[in-house]
GUMIMI-179275 format. One record per residue (C-alpha): residue number from 1; residue in one letter; x, y, z. Coordinates in nm, 2 decimals, always signed. Example, Ala and Ser with C-alpha at 12.3 -4.5 7.8 and 13.67 -1.06 7.14 Angstrom:
REM GUMIMI-179275
(1 a (+1.23 -0.45 +0.78))
(2 s (+1.37 -0.11 +0.71))
***
This chain:
REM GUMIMI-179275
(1 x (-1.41 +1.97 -1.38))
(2 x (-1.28 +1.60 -1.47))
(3 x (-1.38 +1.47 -1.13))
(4 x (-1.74 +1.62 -1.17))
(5 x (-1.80 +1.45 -1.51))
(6 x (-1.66 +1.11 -1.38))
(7 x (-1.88 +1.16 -1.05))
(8 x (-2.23 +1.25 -1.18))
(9 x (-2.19 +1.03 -1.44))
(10 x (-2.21 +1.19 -1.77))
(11 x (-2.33 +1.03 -2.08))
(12 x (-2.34 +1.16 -2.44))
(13 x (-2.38 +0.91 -2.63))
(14 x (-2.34 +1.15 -2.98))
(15 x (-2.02 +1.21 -2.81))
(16 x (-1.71 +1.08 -3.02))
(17 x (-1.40 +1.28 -2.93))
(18 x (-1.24 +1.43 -2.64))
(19 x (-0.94 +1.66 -2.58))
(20 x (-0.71 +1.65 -2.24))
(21 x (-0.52 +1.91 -2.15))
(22 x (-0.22 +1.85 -1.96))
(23 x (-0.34 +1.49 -1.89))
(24 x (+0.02 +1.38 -1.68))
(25 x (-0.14 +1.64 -1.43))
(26 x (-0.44 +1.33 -1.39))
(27 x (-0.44 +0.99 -1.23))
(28 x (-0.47 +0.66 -1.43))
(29 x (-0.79 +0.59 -1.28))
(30 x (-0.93 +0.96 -1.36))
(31 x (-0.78 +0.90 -1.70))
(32 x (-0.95 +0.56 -1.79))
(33 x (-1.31 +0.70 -1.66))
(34 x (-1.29 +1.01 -1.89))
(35 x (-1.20 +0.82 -2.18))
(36 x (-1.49 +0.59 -2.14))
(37 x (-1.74 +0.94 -2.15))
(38 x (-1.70 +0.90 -2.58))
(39 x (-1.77 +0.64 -2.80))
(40 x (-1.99 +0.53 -2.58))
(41 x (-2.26 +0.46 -2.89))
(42 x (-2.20 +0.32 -3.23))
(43 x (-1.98 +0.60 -3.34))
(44 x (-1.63 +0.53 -3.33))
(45 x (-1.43 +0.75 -3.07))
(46 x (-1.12 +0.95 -3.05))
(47 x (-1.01 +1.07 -2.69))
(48 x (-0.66 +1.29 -2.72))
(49 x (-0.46 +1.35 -2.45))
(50 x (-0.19 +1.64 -2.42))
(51 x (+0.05 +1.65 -2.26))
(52 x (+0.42 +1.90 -2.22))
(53 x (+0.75 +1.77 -2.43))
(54 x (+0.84 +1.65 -2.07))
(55 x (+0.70 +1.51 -1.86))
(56 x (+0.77 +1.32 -1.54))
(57 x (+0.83 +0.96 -1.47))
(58 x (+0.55 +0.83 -1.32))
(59 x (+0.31 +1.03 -1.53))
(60 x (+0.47 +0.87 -1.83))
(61 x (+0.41 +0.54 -1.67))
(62 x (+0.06 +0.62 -1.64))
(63 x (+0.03 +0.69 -2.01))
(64 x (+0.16 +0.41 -2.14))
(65 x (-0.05 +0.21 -1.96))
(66 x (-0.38 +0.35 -2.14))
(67 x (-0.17 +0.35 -2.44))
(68 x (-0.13 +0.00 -2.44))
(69 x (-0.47 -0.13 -2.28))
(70 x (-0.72 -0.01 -2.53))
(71 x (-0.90 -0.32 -2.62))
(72 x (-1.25 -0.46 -2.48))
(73 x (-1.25 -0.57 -2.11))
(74 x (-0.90 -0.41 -2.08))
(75 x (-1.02 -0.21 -1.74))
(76 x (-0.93 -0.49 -1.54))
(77 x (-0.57 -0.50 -1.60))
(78 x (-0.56 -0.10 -1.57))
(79 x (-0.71 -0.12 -1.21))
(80 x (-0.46 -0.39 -1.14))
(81 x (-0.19 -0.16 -1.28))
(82 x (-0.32 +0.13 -1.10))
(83 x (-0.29 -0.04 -0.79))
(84 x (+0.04 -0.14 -0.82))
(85 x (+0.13 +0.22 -0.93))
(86 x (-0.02 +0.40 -0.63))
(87 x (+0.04 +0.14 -0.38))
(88 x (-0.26 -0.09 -0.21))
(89 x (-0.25 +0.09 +0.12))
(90 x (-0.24 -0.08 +0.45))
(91 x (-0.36 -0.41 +0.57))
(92 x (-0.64 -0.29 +0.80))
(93 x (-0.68 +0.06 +0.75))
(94 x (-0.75 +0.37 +0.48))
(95 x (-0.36 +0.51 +0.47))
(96 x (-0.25 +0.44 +0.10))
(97 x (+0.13 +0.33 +0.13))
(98 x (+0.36 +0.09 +0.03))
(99 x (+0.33 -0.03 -0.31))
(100 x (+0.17 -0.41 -0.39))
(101 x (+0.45 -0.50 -0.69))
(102 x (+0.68 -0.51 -0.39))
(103 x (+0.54 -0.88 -0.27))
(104 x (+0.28 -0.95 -0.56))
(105 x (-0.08 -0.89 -0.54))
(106 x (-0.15 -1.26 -0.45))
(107 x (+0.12 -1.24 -0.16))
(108 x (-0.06 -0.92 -0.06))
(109 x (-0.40 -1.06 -0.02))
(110 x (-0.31 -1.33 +0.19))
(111 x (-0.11 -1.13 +0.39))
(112 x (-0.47 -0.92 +0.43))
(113 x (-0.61 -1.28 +0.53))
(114 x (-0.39 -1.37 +0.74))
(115 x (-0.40 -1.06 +0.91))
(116 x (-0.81 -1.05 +0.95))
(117 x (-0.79 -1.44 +1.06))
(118 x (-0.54 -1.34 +1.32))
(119 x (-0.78 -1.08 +1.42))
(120 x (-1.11 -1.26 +1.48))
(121 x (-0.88 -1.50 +1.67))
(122 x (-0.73 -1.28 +1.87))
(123 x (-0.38 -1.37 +1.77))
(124 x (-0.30 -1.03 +1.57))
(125 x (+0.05 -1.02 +1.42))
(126 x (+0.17 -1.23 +1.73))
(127 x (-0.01 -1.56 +1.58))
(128 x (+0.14 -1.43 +1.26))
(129 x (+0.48 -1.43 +1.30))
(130 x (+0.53 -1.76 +1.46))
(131 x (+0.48 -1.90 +1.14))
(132 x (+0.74 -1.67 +0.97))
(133 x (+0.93 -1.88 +0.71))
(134 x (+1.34 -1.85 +0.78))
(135 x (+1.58 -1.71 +0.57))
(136 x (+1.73 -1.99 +0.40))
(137 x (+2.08 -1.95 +0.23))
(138 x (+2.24 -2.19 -0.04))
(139 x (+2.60 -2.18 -0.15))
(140 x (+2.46 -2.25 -0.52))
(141 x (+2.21 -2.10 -0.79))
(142 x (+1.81 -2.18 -0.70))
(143 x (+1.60 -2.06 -0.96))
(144 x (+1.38 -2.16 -1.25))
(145 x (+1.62 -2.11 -1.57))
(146 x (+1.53 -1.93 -1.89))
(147 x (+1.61 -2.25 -2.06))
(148 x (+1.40 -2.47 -1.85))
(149 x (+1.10 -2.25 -1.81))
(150 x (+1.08 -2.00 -2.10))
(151 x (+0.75 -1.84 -2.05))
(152 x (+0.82 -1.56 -1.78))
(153 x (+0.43 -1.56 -1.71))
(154 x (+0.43 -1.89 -1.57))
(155 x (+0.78 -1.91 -1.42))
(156 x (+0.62 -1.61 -1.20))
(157 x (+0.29 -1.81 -1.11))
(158 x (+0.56 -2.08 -1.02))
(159 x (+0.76 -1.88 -0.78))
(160 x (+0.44 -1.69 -0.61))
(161 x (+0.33 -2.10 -0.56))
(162 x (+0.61 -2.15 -0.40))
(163 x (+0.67 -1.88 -0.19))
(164 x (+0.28 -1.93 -0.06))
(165 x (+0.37 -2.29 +0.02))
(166 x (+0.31 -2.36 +0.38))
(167 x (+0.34 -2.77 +0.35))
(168 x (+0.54 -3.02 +0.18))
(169 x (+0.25 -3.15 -0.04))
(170 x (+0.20 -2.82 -0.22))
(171 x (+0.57 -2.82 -0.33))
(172 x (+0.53 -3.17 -0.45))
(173 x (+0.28 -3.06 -0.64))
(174 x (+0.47 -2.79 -0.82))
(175 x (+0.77 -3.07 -0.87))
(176 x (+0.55 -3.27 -1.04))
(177 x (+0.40 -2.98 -1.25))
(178 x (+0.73 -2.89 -1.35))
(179 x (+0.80 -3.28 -1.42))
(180 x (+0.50 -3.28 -1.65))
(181 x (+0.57 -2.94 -1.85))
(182 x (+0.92 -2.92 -1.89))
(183 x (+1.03 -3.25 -1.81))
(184 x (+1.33 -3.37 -1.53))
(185 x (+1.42 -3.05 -1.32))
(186 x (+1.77 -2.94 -1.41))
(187 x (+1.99 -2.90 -1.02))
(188 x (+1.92 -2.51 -1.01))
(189 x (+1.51 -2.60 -0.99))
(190 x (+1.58 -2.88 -0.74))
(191 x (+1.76 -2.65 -0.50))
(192 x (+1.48 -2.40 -0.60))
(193 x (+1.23 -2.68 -0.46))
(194 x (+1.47 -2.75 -0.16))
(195 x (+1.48 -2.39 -0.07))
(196 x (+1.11 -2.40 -0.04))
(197 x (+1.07 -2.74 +0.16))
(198 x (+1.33 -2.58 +0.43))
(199 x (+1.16 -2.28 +0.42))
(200 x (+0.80 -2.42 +0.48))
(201 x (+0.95 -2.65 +0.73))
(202 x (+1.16 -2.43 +0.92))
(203 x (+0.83 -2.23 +0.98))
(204 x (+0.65 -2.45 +1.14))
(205 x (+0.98 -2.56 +1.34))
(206 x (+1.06 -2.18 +1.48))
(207 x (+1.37 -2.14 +1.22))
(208 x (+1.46 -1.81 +1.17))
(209 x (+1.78 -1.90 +0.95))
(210 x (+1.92 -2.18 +0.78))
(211 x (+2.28 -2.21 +0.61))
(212 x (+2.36 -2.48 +0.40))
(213 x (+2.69 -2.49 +0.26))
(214 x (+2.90 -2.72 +0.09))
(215 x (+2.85 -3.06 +0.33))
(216 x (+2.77 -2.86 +0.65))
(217 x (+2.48 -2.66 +0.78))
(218 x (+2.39 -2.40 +1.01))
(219 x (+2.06 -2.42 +1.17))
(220 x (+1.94 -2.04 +1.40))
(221 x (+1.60 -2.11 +1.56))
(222 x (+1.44 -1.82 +1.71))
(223 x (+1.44 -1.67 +2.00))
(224 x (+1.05 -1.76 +2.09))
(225 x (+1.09 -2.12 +1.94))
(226 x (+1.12 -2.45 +2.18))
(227 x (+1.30 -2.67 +2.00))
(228 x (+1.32 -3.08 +2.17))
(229 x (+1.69 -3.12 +2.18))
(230 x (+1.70 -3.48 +2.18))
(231 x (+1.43 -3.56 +1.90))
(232 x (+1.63 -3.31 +1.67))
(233 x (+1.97 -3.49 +1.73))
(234 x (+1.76 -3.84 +1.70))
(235 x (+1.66 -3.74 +1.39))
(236 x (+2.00 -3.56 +1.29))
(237 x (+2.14 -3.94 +1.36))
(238 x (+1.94 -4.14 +1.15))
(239 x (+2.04 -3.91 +0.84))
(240 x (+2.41 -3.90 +0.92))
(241 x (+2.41 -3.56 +1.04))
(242 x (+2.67 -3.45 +1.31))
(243 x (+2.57 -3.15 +1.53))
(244 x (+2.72 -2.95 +1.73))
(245 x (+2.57 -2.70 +1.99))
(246 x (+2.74 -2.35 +1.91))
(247 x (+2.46 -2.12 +2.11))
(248 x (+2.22 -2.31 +2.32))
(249 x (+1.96 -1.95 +2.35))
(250 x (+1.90 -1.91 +2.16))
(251 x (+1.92 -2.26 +1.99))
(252 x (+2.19 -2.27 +1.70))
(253 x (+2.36 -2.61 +1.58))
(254 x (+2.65 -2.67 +1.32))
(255 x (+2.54 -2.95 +1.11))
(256 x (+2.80 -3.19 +0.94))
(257 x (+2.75 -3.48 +0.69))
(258 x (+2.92 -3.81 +0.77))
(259 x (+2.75 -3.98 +0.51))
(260 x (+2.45 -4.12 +0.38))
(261 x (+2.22 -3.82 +0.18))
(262 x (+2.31 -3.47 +0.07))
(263 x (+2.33 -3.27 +0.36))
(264 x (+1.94 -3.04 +0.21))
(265 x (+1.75 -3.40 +0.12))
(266 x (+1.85 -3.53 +0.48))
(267 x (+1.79 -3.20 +0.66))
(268 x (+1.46 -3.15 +0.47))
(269 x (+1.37 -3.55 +0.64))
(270 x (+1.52 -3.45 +0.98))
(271 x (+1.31 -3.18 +1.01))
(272 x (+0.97 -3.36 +0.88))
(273 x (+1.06 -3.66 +1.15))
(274 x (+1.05 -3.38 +1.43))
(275 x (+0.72 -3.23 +1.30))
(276 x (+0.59 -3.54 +1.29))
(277 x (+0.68 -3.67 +1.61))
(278 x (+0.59 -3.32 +1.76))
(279 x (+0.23 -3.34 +1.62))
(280 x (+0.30 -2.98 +1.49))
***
C-alpha cells in the first residue's frame, strides 16, 4: 500500500497526520516520500512512526536519520545518506553492491569517470590501472592533527583533496591552504603532504610500493612499468641517494642517504626529474 501512495502520487492537502506501522520493516527512501504525503498545506503535520521495542540495526539507522533531518531542504542529505546506507551499486551496471562510505562519494564518482572515459577510449580498466597510485609506507605519523585542524568537516574535504591529487600543483595548493588557515604545518601534516606527492608521483612513474624508513628507502615498481635505469640513478645521484639493485623484474632498488636532503624531499625531486625528462 505504501508503495502505491508514493507511486501515483497522492496529495491531500487537508491531510495533517499520519500513522506507520511497523516502519523499521520500510526503506529510508519509502519513509521520507510518505512523510512528505501530510502537511503538505498550511496546516501543520504530525507523521508517527511505530515501530517494536527492538528493532534491528540498520533499521534503527534509518530512523535516526529522518529523526534528525526534519528541516526545510533536508531531502538532499537523506538521499545522500540513503545511498551510503544501501550502497551505490556498480560502476557500469544496475547490481546495487558495495557501499559508497567505503571510498567517499566524491572518490566514487570519479572512479565512475574514470571508468566511462576509459570506456569511450577504449582503455577500460587496463588504461585505469596504470595510473594506480602505490602504496606508500612511512615509519612516522602522517595525518592532519585534532590540534592543527579542529573542524572534522574540513579536515575530511582536506584528505578526499588529497587522495584525488594526481599532480604536484594540486598538493601545493592544499599546502598553501593549510598555510593560510592554520598557519605553518606541524611535521605529521608535512609527511601527510609528502605521502601524497610520492603517491601522485609514483603513479605516473609505475610504483606500486614505496618504503621510506628512517634514512633509507625501498622503491617496488610494477611489474607492467618500464623504468630508465640510468635516468633514475642520475637523478638518485644528484640528491645523494645510493641505490642498490635488489630485484631487477621486476624493478626494486634499496635507497640510502649519503647526504644532502631528507631522504622523502629528495626522493619526491628524483622522481619529478625522471618525469620530466621522460615527458610523462
Amino acid at each position: 500500500m505504501s508503495t502505491m501512495i508514493v507511486e501515483s502520487g497522492l496529495d491531500v492537502a487537508n491531510a495533517n497526520t499520519m500513522i506507520v506501522d511497523r516502519a523499521d520493516q520500510l526503506g529510508l527512501a519509502q519513509l521520507y516520500q510518505l512523510r512528505g504525503r501530510v502537511g503538505r498545506s498550511h496546516r501543520r503535520a504530525y507523521c508517527y512512526l511505530l515501530v517494536p521495542d527492538l528493532v534491528d540495526a540498520e533499521a534503527e539507522e534509518r530512523l535516526q536519520v529522518l529523526e534528525h533531518h526534519t528541516d526545510l531542504g533536508s531531502g538532499y542529505r537523506i538521499a545522500l545518506r540513503d545511498l551510503e546506507l544501501r550502497g551505490a551499486g556498480n560502476l557500469l551496471g544496475a547490481a546495487q553492491s558495495g557501499h559508497a562510505q567505503a571510498v567517499g562519494f566524491d572518490t566514487y564518482l570519479r572512479w565512475l569517470q574514470e571508468t566511462v572515459d576509459g570506456l569511450k577510449s577504449g582503455q577500460g580498466d587496463e588504461g585505469r590501472a596504470a595510473r594506480v597510485p602505490p602504496e606508500v609506507i612511512l615509519d612516522l605519523p602522517a595525518h592532519l592533527s585534532d590540534a592543527y585542524v579542529p573542524d572534522e568537516a574540513v579536515k575530511l574535504e582536506l584528505y578526499r583533496r588529497l587522495a584525488r591529487a594526481e599532480v604536484p600543483s594540486e598538493i601545493q595548493a592544499v599546502r598553501e591552504e593549510l598555510r593560510d588557515r592554520f598557519g605553518p604545518l606541524p611535521d605529521d601534516a608535512q609527511r601527510l603532504l609528502l605521502v601524497s606527492e610520492l603517491r601522485a608521483l609514483g603513479a605516473r612513474a609505475g610504483l606500486e610500493m614505496v618504503l621510506v624508513k628512517g634514512d633509507e628507502a625501498r622503491l617496488n615498481f610494477g611489474r607492467d612499468a618500464n623504468p630508465r635505469l640510468a635516468g633514475l640513478t642520475a637523478a638518485l645521484d644528484v640528491v645523494q641517494f645510493e641505490a642498490e639493485v635488489r630485484r631487477a623484474a621486476p624493478l626494486s632498488l634499496r635507497l640510502r642517504r649519503l647526504g644532502g636532503e631528507p631522504i622523502g624531499s629528495g626522493l619526491v625531486r628524483a622522481l619529478t626529474a625522471v618525469l620530466a625528462d621522460a615527458h610523462l
